[in-house]
VOBA-1610 file (N, C-alpha, C; in pm, whole numbers, padded with zeros to 5 digits, always signed):
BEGIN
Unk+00508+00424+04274Unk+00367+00425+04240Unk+00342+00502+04110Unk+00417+00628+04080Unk+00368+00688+03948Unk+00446+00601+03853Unk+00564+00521+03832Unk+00622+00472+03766Unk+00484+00352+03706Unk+00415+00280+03844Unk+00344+00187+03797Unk+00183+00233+03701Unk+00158+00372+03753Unk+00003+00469+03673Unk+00126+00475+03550Unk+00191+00523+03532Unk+00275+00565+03393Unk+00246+00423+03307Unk+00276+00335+03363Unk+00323+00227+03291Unk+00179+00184+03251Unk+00075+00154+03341Unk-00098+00109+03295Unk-00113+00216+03138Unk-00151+00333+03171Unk-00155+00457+03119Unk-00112+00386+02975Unk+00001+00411+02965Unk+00076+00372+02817Unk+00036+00248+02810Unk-00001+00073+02860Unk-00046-00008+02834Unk-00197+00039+02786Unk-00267+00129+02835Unk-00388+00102+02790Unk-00413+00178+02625Unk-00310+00255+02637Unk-00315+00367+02508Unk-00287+00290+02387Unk-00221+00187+02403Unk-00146+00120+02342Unk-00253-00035+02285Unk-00360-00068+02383Unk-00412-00138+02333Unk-00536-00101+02294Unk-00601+00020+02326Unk-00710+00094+02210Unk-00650+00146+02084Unk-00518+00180+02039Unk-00532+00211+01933Unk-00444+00077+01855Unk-00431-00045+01891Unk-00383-00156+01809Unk-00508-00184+01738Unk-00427-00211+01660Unk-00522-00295+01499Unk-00548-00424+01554Unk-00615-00513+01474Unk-00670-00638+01491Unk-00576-00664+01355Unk-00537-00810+01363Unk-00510-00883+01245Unk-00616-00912+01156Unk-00575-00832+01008Unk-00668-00785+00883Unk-00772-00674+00898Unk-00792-00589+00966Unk-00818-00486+00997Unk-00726-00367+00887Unk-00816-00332+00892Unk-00744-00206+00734Unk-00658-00105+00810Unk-00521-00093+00771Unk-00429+00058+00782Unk-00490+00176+00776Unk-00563+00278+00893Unk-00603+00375+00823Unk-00533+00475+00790Unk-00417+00459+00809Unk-00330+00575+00753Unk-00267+00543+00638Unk-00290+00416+00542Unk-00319+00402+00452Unk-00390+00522+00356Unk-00333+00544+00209Unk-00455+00593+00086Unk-00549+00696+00204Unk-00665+00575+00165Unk-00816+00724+00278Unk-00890+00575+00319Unk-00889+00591+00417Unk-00975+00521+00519Unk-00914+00376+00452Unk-00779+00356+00478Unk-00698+00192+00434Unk-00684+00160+00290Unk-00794+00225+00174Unk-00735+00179+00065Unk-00718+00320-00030Unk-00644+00234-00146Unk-00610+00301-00226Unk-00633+00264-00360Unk-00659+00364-00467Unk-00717+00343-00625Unk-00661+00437-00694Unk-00593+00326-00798Unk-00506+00406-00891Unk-00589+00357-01047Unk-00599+00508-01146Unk-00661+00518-01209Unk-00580+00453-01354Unk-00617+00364-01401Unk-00516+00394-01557Unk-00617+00353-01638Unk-00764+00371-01650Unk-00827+00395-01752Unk-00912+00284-01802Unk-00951+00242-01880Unk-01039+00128-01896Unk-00985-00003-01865Unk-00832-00041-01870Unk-00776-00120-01815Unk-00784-00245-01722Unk-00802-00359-01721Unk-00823-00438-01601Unk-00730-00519-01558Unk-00710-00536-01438Unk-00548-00591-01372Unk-00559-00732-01260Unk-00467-00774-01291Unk-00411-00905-01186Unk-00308-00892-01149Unk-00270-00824-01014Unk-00209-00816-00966Unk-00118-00982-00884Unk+00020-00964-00946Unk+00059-01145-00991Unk+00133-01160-00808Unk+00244-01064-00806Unk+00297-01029-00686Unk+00342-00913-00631Unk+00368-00915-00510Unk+00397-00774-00439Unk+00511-00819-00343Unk+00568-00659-00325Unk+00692-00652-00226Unk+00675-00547-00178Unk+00739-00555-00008Unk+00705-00451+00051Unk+00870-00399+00078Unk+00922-00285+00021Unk+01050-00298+00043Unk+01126-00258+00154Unk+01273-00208+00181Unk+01331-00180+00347Unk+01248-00043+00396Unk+01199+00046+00277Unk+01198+00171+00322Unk+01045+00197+00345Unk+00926+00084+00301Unk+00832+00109+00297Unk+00743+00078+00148Unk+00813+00139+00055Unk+00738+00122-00052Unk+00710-00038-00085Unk+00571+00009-00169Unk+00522-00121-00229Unk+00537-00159-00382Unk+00590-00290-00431Unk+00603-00285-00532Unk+00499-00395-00605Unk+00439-00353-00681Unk+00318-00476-00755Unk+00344-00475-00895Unk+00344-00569-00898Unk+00372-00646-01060Unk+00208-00769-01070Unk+00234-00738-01224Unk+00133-00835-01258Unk+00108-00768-01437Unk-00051-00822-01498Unk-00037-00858-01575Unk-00171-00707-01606Unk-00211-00662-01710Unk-00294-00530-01727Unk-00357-00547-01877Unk-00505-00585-01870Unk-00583-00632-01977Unk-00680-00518-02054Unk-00677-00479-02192Unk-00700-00387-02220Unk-00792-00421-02409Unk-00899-00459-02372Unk-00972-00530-02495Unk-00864-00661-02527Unk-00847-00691-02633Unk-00777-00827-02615Unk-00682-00804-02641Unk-00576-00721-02565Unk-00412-00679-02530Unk-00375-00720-02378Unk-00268-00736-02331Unk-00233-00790-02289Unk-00114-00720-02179Unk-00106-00686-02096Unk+00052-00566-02077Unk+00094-00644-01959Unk+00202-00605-01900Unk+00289-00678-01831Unk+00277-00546-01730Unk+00309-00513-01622Unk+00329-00388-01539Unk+00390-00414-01431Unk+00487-00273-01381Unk+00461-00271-01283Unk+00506-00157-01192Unk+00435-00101-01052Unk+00418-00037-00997Unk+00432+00028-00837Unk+00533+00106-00866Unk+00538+00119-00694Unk+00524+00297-00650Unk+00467+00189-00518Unk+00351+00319-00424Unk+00444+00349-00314Unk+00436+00462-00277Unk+00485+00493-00162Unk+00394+00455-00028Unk+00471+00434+00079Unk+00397+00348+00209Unk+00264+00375+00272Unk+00200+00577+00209Unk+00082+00569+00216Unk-00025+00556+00104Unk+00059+00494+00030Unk-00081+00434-00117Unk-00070+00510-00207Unk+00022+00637-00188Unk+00020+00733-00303Unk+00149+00650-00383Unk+00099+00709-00538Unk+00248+00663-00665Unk+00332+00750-00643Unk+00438+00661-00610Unk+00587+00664-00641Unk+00631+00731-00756Unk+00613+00870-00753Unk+00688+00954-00866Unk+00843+00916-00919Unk+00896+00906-00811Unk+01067+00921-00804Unk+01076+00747-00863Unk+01001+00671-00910Unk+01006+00565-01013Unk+00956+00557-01128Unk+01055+00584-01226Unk+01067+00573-01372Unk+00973+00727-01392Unk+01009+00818-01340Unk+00884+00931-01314Unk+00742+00931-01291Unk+00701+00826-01350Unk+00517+00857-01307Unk+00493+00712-01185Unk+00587+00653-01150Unk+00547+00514-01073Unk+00502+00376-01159Unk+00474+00384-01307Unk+00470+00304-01333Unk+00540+00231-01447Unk+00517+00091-01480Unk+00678+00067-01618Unk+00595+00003-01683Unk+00536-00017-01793Unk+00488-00106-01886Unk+00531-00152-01970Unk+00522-00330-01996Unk+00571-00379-02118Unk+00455-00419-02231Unk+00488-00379-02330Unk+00350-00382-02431Unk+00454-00468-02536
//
C-alpha cells in the first residue's frame, strides 16, 4: 500500500510541474527568455544547434546601416553567453 501512495505522490508531482508543448523554459535566461545586447544591430537568426552538452549555437546574418555581418553565437543552456567561446561567445565575419 505505501509503495502504491509513493507511486500516485510522484505521479502527481510530476504532472503539475510538466510543461505543455511550447510553453516557455522557465529556467531559461528570466522567466524563458533571453536578450543579448550588441548594439544598434539587427539580426536573422539563419540556424541553430542545440549541442551534446546543452549549449546553443545560432548562426545567422547581423545588419548594421547598410553592412552586412555574418555571426555566430553560443549560449550556455541557461541563455547566458558562452564565455569559454572565442572568449566573449561571439565570432563575427565582416
Amino acid at each position: 500500500m505505501k509503495k502504491i501512495v509513493l507511486l500516485l505522490i510522484s505521479m502527481l508531482s510530476i504532472s503539475v510541474t510538466a510543461q505543455n508543448a511550447g510553453d516557455l523554459d522557465s529556467t531559461y535566461g528570466v522567466s524563458g527568455k533571453t536578450t543579448i545586447n550588441f548594439g544598434q544591430a539587427s539580426f536573422l537568426i539563419e540556424n541553430q544547434a542545440i549541442q551534446s552538452d546543452g549549449k546553443i549555437v545560432l548562426v545567422g546574418r547581423m545588419y548594421n546601416d547598410s553592412n552586412s555581418f555574418g555571426f555566430i553565437l553560443r549560449l550556455n543552456s541557461d541563455g547566458t553567453i558562452d564565455t569559454s567561446f572565442n572568449t566573449t561567445g561571439k565570432v563575427y565575419n565582416t
